[in-house]
C-alpha positions, 0 to 999 in steps of 0.5 A: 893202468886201471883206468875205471872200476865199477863197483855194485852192491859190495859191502858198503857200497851200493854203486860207486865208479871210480876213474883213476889217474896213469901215476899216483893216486890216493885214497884217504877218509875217515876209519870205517869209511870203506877205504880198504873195501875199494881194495878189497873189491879190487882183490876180488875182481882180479881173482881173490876170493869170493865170499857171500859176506861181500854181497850187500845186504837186500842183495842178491848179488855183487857186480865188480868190472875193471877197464884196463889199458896195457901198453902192446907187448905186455906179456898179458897178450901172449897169455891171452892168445893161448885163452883165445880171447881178443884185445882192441885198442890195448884194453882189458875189462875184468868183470866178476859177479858173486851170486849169494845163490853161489853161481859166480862168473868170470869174464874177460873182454865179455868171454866167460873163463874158469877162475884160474884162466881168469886170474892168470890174467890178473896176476900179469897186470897189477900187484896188491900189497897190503892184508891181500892173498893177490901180493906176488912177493908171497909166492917165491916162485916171483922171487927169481924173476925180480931178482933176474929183473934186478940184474939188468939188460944183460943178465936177463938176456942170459936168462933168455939164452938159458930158456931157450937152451933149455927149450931146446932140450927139453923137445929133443928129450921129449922126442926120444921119449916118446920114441923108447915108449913106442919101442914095443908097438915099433916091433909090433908094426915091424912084423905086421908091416912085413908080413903085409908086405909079403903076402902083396908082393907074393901076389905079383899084382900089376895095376888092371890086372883084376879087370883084365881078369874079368873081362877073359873070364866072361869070355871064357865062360861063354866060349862054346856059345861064341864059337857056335854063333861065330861059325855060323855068321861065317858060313851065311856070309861065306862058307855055305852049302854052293850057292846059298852064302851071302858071298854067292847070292852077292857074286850072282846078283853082281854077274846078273848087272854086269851083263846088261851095265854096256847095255844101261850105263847109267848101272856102272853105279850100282855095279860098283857099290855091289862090288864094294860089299863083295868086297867087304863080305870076303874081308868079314867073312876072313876075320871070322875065322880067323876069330873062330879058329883062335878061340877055344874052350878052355875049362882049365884057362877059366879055372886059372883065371877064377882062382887068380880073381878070388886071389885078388878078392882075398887080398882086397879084404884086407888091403883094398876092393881094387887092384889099384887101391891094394897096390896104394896100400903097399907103398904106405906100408913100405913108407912105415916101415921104412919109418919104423926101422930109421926110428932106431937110428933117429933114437940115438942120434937123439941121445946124442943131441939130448947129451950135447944139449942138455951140456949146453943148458948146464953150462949155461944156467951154472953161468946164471947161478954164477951171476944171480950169486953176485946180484943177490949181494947187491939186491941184498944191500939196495933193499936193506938201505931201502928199508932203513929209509922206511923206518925198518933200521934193523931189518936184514934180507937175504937172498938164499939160492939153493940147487933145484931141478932144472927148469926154464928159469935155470938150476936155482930155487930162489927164495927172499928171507927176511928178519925184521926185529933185531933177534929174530932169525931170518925167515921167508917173507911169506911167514911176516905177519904183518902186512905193512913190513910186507908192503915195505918190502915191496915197496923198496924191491919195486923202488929199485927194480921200476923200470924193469918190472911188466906190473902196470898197477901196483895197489898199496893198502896203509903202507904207512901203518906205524910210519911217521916223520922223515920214514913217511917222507921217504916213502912217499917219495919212493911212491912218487918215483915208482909212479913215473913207470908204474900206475900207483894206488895208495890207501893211507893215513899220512898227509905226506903220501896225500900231498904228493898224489896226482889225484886224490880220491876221498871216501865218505860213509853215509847214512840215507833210508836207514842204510849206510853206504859209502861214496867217493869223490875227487878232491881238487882245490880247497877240498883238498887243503880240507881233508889234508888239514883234517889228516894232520890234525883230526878234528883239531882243524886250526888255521895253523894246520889249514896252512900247513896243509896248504904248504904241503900241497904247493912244496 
């Protein structure tokens, strides 16, 4: 519901703040008051719009902001989300500004949004019936969803079987799309990954080999210095001219401290160290020839090795600096490939479940069109009683259903028409000039189908022109029920509509400083018997209409 509207230098209206009741509100006063300037207001800031001629002359600009309460589940906040807006305790503020310098702002819960974002919020929360451009009974893309609301429970979880069916297909359809798009780069990663695949298996890399390589490299390049300088600690330690290696002078030292350890045992120690290194200069000695004699100079083991890591520097460029990383390359491109060649079989397993799915929608939506069919006559005849009760006896409606391009929603376009003078042919309801039978429509449409519809605010702008006797009472009536469910807003001229309001706001038009402007104020008491007997009886007031008035008020 719209729980308070502030407006701000719009129009007439200099500053007004309007604070509305959960059911049926009114809004009356004398013509010219700036009874359908609130309405106006109220168009603009659900998105209607913008015109400089609405900033109040001596102003710069218009400030209009609207405080919303919409019960959770509200399909407003599915929408919201996807805008990436937050909710707080279920409230919405609509707030818009138009700048005579032309830069105006839309902001909802204080987020700036483009003018479409911003109006879709708009749209899922409150209906404008009157001489407004915000009426969803204009755009026929609306009629399938009040003449599915119609239909019930039911018929509209059969509606839900069809947009899920049709979800379905469609992202199954969407999937073998974009695979038969990419069937030209599918053949082209096909033969790159191949070919890539090739050239490293052709390799026979093993994970290290690069730095293995590396290391025998150096050591081959640096062979004959090994050689010489490992043959030279062999001979110092062993295999010397007689008597100069370090295993001789090491022998001597050690026969020289045998001959005299009897004589000083306390040398047994030092004899047996001595012996020890003896021991370890032969050991030594034995591994350096042993090295030496396995080690040789190899020019051609060294250009082998070259020529395999420039191999390895090659395939580096391409797929990886290491061995490691042209080896991890490989099992990604293996995995692609493996991907790009299943995308065939993918495609039309595909096809196969696109058919069965798409089977499945139509089989369904024929269903729905079957059952919209049988709804229409009945949504037929409810609007046509309805009308007939608010004084449009000779009004036809018809509910024409023709085949289009499945969608969501089915394979129905749905479209209302209407004839509302004897003669005339039936005609879309968006080609009715006149604003009150557009309202009527409505007003019977939202009479049969209240409980079913999200709409938390229904805006009603003199659906009473031209309406008079037991018409009036009924359709005060209707806006009666309809307030039960839904918040009602009503701009009239009938008393009938007045009386039975849950709250009653007047509308003045003053003049102060030289300037006219508009105020409003909420009738209680004898305020109201007041303006009631004024709506009766203009500026005849008698007591006889003061106490029709008070009669109207208490029955």
């Amino acid at each position: 519901m719209l729980e308070r509207l502030y407006i701000k230098n719009f129009a007439l209206i200099e500053e007004l703040t309007v604070v509305f009741n959960e059911n049926l509100n009114v809004l009356t006063g004398e013509t010219g008051a700036g009874k359908s300037i609130v309405i106006d207001a109220v168009s603009v800031l659900l998105g209607g719009r913008a015109q400089a001629e609405y900033v109040r002359t001596g102003t710069d600009r218009a400030v209009l902001e609207g405080v919303f309460y919409v019960p959770a589940q509200h399909p407003v906040y599915r929408y919201m989300e996807e805008l990436g807006l937050e909710v707080e305790d279920q409230s919405i503020v609509l707030a818009r500004e138009i700048s005579l310098s032309g830069k105006n702002a839309c902001r909802v819960n204080g987020r700036t949004l483009t003018l479409g974002q911003y109006r879709g919020v708009g749209l899922l929360i409150v209906d404008i019936h009157g001489q407004h451009d915000h009426q969803s009974l204009l755009n026929p893309a609306n009629h399938v969803d009040i003449l599915d609301k119609f239909g019930g429970t039911e018929h509209l979880q059969l509606r839900k079987t069809v947009k899920e069916c049709f979800n379905e297909w469609k992202t199954a359809r969407e999937e073998l799309d974009s695979l038969l798009a990419k069937e030209q780069e599918r053949l082209q990663r096909i033969d790159i990954l191949t070919y890539q695949l090739k050239e490293i298996d052709g390799a026979k890399l093993k994970p290290g080999e690069d730095e293995e390589l590396k290391k025998e490299a150096i050591l081959l390049a640096n062979a004959e210095k090994i050689i010489h300088n490992v043959q030279a600690a062999y001979l110092n330690l062993f295999g010397g001219e007689k008597g100069l290696s370090a295993y001789d002078l090491v022998s001597k030292a050690l026969a020289n401290i045998n001959e005299v350890k009897k004589v000083d045992p306390s040398l047994e120690k030092l004899f047996a160290q001595l012996e020890t290194s003896l021991y370890v200069l032969e050991e030594t000695a034995g591994e350096l020839r042993k090295y030496r004699d396995e080690t040789e100079f190899s020019p051609q083991r060294l250009e082998e090795v070259e020529k395999r890591l420039q191999a390895i520097r090659d395939l580096g460029k391409k797929y990886g600096p290491t061995v490691k990383e042209v080896l991890e390359f490989r099992e990604k491109a293996q995995a692609e490939l493996a991907m790009w060649q299943n995308s065939v079989q993918r495609a039309e397993e595909l096809e196969s479940r696109v058919r069965l799915l798409r089977e499945a929608y139509e089989e369904k939506a024929a269903r729905l069109s079957t059952a919209r069919k049988e709804q229409a006559k009945k949504l037929e005849s409810k609007v046509i009683g309805e009308l007939n009760e608010l004084a449009m006896p000779d009004a036809r409606f018809f509910v024409a259903i023709t085949d289009g391009e499945g969608t969501s929603k089915g394979l129905d376009e749905v479209e209302f028409l209407i004839s509302p003078n004897p003669g005339e042919p039936l005609l879309p309801v968006v080609k009715i000039a006149s604003g009150g039978e557009l309202s009527r429509i409505m007003l019977a449409l939202k009479t049969i189908t209240a409980d079913l519809d999200e709409i938390v605010t229904l805006i009603f702008d003199e659906i009473d022109a031209g309406i008079g006797g037991k018409a009036a009472q009924k359709m005060a009536e209707k806006l009666k029920r309809i307030s039960k469910s839904q918040q009602v807003i009503c701009v009239t001229h009938s008393p009938i509509i007045a009386a039975l309001a849950d709250h009653h706001l007047l509308l003045e038009k003053v003049v102060e400083g030289g300037r006219t402007k508009t105020l409003l104020r909420l009738l209680e008491g004898e305020e109201r018997v007041d303006e009631l007997t004024r709506m009766l009886g203009g500026e005849k007031q008698t007591d006889d209409l003061r106490k029709h008035a008070l009669q109207m008020l208490k029955s």
